[in-house]
C-alpha positions as CSV (number, residue, x, y, z in Angstrom):
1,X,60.3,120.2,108.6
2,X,57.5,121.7,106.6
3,X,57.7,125.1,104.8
4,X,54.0,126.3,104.5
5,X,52.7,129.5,102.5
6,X,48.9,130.6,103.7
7,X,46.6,132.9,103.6
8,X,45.1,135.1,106.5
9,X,41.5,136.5,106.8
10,X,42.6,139.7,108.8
11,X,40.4,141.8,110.8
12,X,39.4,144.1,108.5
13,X,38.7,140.8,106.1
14,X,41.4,141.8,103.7
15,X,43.9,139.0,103.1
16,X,47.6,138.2,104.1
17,X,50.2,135.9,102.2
18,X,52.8,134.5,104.1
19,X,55.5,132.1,104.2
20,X,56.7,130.3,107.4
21,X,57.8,126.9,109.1
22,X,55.0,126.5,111.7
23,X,51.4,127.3,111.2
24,X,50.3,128.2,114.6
25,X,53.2,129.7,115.8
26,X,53.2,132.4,112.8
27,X,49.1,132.8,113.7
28,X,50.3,133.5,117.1
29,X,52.6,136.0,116.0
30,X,50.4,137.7,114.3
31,X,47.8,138.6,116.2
32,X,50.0,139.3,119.1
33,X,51.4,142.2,117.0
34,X,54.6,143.4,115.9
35,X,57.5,142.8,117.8
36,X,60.6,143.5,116.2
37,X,61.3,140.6,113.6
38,X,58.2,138.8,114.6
39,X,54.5,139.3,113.6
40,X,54.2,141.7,110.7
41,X,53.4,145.3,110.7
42,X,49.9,144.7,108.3
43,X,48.6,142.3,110.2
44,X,49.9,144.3,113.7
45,X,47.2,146.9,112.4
46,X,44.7,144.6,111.0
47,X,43.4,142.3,113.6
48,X,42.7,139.5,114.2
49,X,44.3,137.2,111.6
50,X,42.3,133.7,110.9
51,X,44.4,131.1,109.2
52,X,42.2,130.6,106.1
53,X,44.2,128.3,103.9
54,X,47.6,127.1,103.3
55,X,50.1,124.6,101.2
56,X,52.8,122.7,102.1
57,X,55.9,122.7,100.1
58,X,59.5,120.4,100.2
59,X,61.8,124.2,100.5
60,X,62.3,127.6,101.8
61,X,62.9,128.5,98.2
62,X,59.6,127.2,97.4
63,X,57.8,128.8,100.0
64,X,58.8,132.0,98.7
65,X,58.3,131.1,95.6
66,X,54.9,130.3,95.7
67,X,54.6,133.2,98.4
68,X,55.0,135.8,95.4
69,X,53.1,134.0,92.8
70,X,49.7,134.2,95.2
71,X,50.8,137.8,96.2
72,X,50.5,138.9,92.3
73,X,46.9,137.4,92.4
74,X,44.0,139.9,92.2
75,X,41.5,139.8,95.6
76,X,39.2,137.0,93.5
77,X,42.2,134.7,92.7
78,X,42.8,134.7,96.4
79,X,39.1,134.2,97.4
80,X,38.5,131.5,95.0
81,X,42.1,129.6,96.3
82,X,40.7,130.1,99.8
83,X,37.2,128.3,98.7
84,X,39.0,125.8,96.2
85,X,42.3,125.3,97.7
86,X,43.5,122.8,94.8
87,X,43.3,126.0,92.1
88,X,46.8,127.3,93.4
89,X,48.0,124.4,90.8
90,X,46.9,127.1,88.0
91,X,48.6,129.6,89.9
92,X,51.9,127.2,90.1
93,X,51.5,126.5,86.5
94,X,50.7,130.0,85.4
95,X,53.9,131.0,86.6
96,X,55.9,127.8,86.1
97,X,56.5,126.7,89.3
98,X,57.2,122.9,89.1
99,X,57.2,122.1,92.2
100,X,54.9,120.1,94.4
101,X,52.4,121.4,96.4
102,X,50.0,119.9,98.8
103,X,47.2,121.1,100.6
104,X,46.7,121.3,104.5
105,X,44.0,119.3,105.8
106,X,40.7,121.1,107.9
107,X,42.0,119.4,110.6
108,X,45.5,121.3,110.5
109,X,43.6,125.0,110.1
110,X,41.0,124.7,113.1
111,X,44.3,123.7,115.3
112,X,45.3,127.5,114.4
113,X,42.6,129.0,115.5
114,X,43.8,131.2,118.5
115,X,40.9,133.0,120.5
Protein backbone atom coordinates (compact mmCIF):
# COMPACT_ATOMS: atom_id res chain seq x y z
CA UNK A 1 0.00 0.00 0.00
CA UNK A 2 1.17 3.48 -0.83
CA UNK A 3 0.82 6.50 1.56
CA UNK A 4 0.75 9.61 -0.79
CA UNK A 5 0.92 13.43 0.33
CA UNK A 6 -0.28 15.91 -2.69
CA UNK A 7 -1.20 18.96 -3.46
CA UNK A 8 -4.56 20.32 -4.82
CA UNK A 9 -5.21 23.27 -7.18
CA UNK A 10 -8.74 24.21 -5.73
CA UNK A 11 -11.36 26.22 -7.31
CA UNK A 12 -10.49 29.31 -6.23
CA UNK A 13 -6.67 28.33 -7.27
CA UNK A 14 -5.44 28.36 -3.70
CA UNK A 15 -3.69 25.12 -2.72
CA UNK A 16 -4.50 22.02 -0.51
CA UNK A 17 -2.00 19.56 1.32
CA UNK A 18 -3.17 16.27 2.06
CA UNK A 19 -2.27 13.03 3.09
CA UNK A 20 -4.02 9.78 1.99
CA UNK A 21 -3.75 6.04 0.68
CA UNK A 22 -5.41 6.38 -2.68
CA UNK A 23 -5.07 9.26 -5.11
CA UNK A 24 -8.21 9.20 -6.87
CA UNK A 25 -10.34 8.14 -4.40
CA UNK A 26 -9.38 11.23 -1.98
CA UNK A 27 -9.86 13.61 -5.43
CA UNK A 28 -13.16 12.08 -5.52
CA UNK A 29 -13.85 12.98 -2.13
CA UNK A 30 -13.16 16.09 -2.44
CA UNK A 31 -14.90 17.49 -4.93
CA UNK A 32 -17.95 15.65 -4.00
CA UNK A 33 -17.87 17.70 -0.71
CA UNK A 34 -17.97 17.05 2.82
CA UNK A 35 -19.55 14.28 4.10
CA UNK A 36 -18.96 13.54 7.49
CA UNK A 37 -15.33 12.05 7.85
CA UNK A 38 -14.86 12.24 4.15
CA UNK A 39 -13.81 15.09 1.86
CA UNK A 40 -12.71 18.12 3.83
CA UNK A 41 -14.57 21.16 4.72
CA UNK A 42 -11.87 23.72 2.59
CA UNK A 43 -12.01 21.97 -0.27
CA UNK A 44 -16.12 21.30 0.30
CA UNK A 45 -16.08 25.22 -0.17
CA UNK A 46 -13.47 25.57 -2.67
CA UNK A 47 -14.21 23.69 -5.76
CA UNK A 48 -13.15 21.86 -7.82
CA UNK A 49 -9.93 20.35 -6.53
CA UNK A 50 -7.22 19.32 -9.41
CA UNK A 51 -4.69 16.83 -8.21
CA UNK A 52 -1.53 18.93 -9.03
CA UNK A 53 1.31 17.00 -7.55
CA UNK A 54 2.11 14.38 -5.12
CA UNK A 55 4.97 11.93 -3.40
CA UNK A 56 4.88 8.63 -2.44
CA UNK A 57 6.26 7.62 0.84
CA UNK A 58 6.99 3.88 2.68
CA UNK A 59 4.46 5.08 6.11
CA UNK A 60 1.43 6.69 7.50
CA UNK A 61 3.87 8.33 9.83
CA UNK A 62 5.68 9.67 6.92
CA UNK A 63 2.80 10.85 5.15
CA UNK A 64 2.02 13.07 7.92
CA UNK A 65 5.20 13.97 8.36
CA UNK A 66 5.91 15.37 5.18
CA UNK A 67 2.17 16.51 5.16
CA UNK A 68 3.20 19.31 7.84
CA UNK A 69 6.49 20.14 6.55
CA UNK A 70 4.80 21.31 2.98
CA UNK A 71 1.87 22.83 5.04
CA UNK A 72 4.61 25.33 6.85
CA UNK A 73 5.70 26.34 3.26
CA UNK A 74 4.91 29.85 2.10
CA UNK A 75 2.29 29.98 -1.32
CA UNK A 76 5.85 30.16 -3.60
CA UNK A 77 7.43 27.05 -1.85
CA UNK A 78 4.30 25.30 -2.82
CA UNK A 79 4.12 26.68 -6.44
CA UNK A 80 7.66 26.01 -7.22
CA UNK A 81 7.19 22.08 -5.66
CA UNK A 82 4.14 21.89 -7.95
CA UNK A 83 6.47 23.07 -11.15
CA UNK A 84 9.67 21.24 -9.84
CA UNK A 85 8.35 18.32 -7.96
CA UNK A 86 11.92 16.96 -7.01
CA UNK A 87 12.53 20.41 -4.63
CA UNK A 88 10.36 18.78 -1.83
CA UNK A 89 13.94 17.02 -1.01
CA UNK A 90 14.93 20.62 0.32
CA UNK A 91 11.78 20.71 2.11
CA UNK A 92 12.59 16.96 3.60
CA UNK A 93 16.01 18.15 4.42
CA UNK A 94 15.14 21.50 5.76
CA UNK A 95 13.25 19.92 8.23
CA UNK A 96 15.12 16.65 8.63
CA UNK A 97 13.06 14.26 7.36
CA UNK A 98 15.17 11.27 6.36
CA UNK A 99 13.00 9.45 4.81
CA UNK A 100 12.53 8.50 1.16
CA UNK A 101 10.35 10.15 -1.10
CA UNK A 102 9.46 9.60 -4.64
CA UNK A 103 7.63 11.39 -7.05
CA UNK A 104 4.32 10.36 -8.89
CA UNK A 105 4.62 9.93 -12.42
CA UNK A 106 2.25 12.35 -15.16
CA UNK A 107 0.74 9.29 -15.94
CA UNK A 108 -0.51 8.69 -12.24
CA UNK A 109 -2.00 12.57 -11.97
CA UNK A 110 -4.05 12.79 -15.33
CA UNK A 111 -5.68 9.25 -14.00
CA UNK A 112 -7.13 11.74 -11.15
CA UNK A 113 -8.56 13.96 -13.07
CA UNK A 114 -12.41 13.65 -12.35
CA UNK A 115 -14.72 15.95 -14.66
Amino acid sequence: MGYWVYLARCGDNTIYTGATTDLKRRVKEHNNGFTGHHGAKYTAAHRPVTLVQAWEVASWSDALKLEYAIKRCVRSEKDRLIKQPEQIHHVAERRKLGFSILEATKELLNQTDIP
